[in-house]
N, C-alpha and C positions, 0 to 999 in steps of 0.2 A: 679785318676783312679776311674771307677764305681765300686759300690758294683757288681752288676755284672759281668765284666771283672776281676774284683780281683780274683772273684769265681770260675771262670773256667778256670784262668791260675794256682793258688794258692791254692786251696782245695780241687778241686773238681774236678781235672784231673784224668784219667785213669789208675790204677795204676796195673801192675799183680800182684798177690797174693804173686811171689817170690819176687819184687821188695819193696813191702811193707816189708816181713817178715824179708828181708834182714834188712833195715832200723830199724825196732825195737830189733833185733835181736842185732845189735852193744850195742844200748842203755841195754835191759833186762842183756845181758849177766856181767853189771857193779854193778849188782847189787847186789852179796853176800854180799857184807859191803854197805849195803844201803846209810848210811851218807856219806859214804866216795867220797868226788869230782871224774871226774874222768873225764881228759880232753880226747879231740878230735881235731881234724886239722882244721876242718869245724864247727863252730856251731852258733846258730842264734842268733840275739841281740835283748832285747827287754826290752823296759823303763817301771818303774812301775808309775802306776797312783794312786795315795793315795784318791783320788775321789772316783774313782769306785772302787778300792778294787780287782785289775786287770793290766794285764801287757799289752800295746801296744806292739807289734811285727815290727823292726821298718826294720829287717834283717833276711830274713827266709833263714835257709840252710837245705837240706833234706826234705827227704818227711814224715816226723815222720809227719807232719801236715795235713797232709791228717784226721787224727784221733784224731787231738787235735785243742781246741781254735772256737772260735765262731768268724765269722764276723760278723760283722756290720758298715753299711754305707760307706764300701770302705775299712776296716780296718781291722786286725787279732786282736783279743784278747786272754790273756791267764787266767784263774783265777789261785788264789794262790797255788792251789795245784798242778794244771800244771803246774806252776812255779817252784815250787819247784823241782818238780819229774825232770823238764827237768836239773834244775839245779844239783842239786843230779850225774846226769849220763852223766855231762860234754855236753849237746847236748845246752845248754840255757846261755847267759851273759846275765844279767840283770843291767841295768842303773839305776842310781835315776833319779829323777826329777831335780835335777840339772847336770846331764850330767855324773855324777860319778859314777861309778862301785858300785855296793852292793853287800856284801859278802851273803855266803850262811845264815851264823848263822845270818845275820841281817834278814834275809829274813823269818828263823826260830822263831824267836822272831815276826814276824811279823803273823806268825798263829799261836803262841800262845795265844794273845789277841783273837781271834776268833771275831773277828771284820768285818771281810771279806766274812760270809756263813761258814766258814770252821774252824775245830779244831784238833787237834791232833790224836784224832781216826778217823775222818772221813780221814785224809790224809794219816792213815795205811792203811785202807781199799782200797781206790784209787792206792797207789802204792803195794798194794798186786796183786788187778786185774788188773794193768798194765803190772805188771813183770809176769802174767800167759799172755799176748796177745790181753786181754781185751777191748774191748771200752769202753769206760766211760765216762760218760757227768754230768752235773748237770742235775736233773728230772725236765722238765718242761720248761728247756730254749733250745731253737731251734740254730740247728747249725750253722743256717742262715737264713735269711730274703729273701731270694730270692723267693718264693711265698706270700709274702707279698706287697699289693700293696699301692700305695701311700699315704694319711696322715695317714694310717693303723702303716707305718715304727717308726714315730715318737713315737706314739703310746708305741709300742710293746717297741722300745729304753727305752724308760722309765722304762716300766714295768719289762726290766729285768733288769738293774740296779739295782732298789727295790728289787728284787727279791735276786739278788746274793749276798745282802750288810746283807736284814733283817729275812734271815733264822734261826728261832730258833730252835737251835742245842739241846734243854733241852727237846725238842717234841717228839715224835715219827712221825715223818714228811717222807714222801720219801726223797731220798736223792739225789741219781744215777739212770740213765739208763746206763742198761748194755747189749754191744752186744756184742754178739760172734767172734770170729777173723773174719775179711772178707778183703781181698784185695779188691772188689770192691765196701768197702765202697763210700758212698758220702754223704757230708754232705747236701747238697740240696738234697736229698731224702733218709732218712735214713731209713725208714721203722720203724715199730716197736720195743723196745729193744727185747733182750731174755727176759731178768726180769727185775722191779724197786727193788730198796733196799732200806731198812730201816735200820736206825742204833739203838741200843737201848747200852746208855750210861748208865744206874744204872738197873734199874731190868726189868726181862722180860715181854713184854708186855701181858695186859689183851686179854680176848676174843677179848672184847667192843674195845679194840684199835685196834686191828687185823681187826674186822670188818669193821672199820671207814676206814684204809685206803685200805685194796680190795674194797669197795667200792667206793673209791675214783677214785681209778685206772682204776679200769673196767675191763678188760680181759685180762691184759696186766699180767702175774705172780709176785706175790709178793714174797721175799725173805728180810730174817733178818741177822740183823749182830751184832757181840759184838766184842768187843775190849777188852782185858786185859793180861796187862804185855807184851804188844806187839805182841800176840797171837789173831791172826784173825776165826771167826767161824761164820759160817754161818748156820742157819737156814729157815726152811720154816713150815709152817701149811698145815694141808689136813682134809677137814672132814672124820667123819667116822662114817658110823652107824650100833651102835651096836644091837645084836639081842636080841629079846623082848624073853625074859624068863619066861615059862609058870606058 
């Protein structure tokens, strides 16, 4: 099947606002005990790739995917944090590479190495704004290639592989785009996020770092995150100028 025809049977179909909300509604509502499994009737399979640091989607059930996984060249992927999270709320069975079931806690151990773009706080954060309704993506990789045109594709493949393998998590680096509930997301035209996020694992960041990355960004709202003890907090900056005193 083309990466096109994938796209607009598979992702990027019309969805109402109720039909989506239903959809993650099953999933969100599993989540008081976070860790805790939590099967379903229907849920989708998908093999992990120890390559890419990423889950091939090999059986998609629900439209939870409307909002999750990037295509590319024909194909759904998940990275490991949607992986997890789907797994987490009974919606995801994940395969090895050799065709055998992987349990959650292997899969756990699996973003502890942080090997993948991904670590333990960046994956609170994600399943914090997932269970509020959230879209969430990685910053910088495209939900799909479908405005990308010929040896561009090849291209762009590369770059985000790279991209999602050698994110250094010790940065003050963007991390997420984040948008607002919308039923009629599409991933071929996602528009703007609301905000990028940043995560800051040890101390709060300087001015000089703040600056680097709204600059980086550009108009788009920057927002911060901390993680500790399992407690999610968010912040942001605003200038402000104070008045000149005679």
């Amino acid at each position: 099947m083309e990466a096109e025809n994938w796209e607009s049977c598979s992702s990027d179909g019309d969805l109402g606002a109720q039909d989506l909300r239903d959809e993650e509604d099953a999933c969100y509502s599993s989540l008081g005990s976070a860790a805790k499994l939590q099967f379903r009737k229907a849920s989708s399979k998908a093999r992990w790739d120890s390559e890419i640091g990423m889950a091939e989607v090999v059986e998609r059930k629900g439209q939870i995917w409307t909002t999750t996984g990037i295509v590319r060249s024909g194909k759904l992927y998940c990275s490991i944090e949607e992986t997890v999270f789907l797994m987490e709320v009974g919606a995801l069975v994940l395969l090895g590479e050799d065709g055998g079931g992987l349990s959650l806690q292997s899969v756990y151990e699996k973003l502890a190495e942080e090997k993948n773009g991904c670590c333990w706080e960046l994956y609170e954060v994600y399943r914090h704004l997932k269970s509020l309704g959230y879209i969430v993506g990685r910053h910088g990789v495209p939900w799909s290639l479908k405005s990308v045109k010929g040896d561009d594709v090849a291209i762009e493949d590369k770059f985000i592989t790279e991209k999602l393998s050698t994110l250094d998590l010790n940065e003050l680096t963007p991390a997420f785009d984040v948008y607002l509930p919308n039923g009629k997301f599409r991933k071929s035209s996602p528009g703007d996020p609301s905000y990028v996020l940043c995560i800051t694992r040890e101390n709060p960041p300087s001015r000089a770092e703040v600056e680097v990355v709204e600059k980086q960004i550009g108009h788009i709202p920057v927002k911060f995150c901390h993680v500790e003890n399992g407690r999610v907090s968010f912040f942001s900056f605003s200038r402000v100028d104070l008045p000149v005193l005679p």
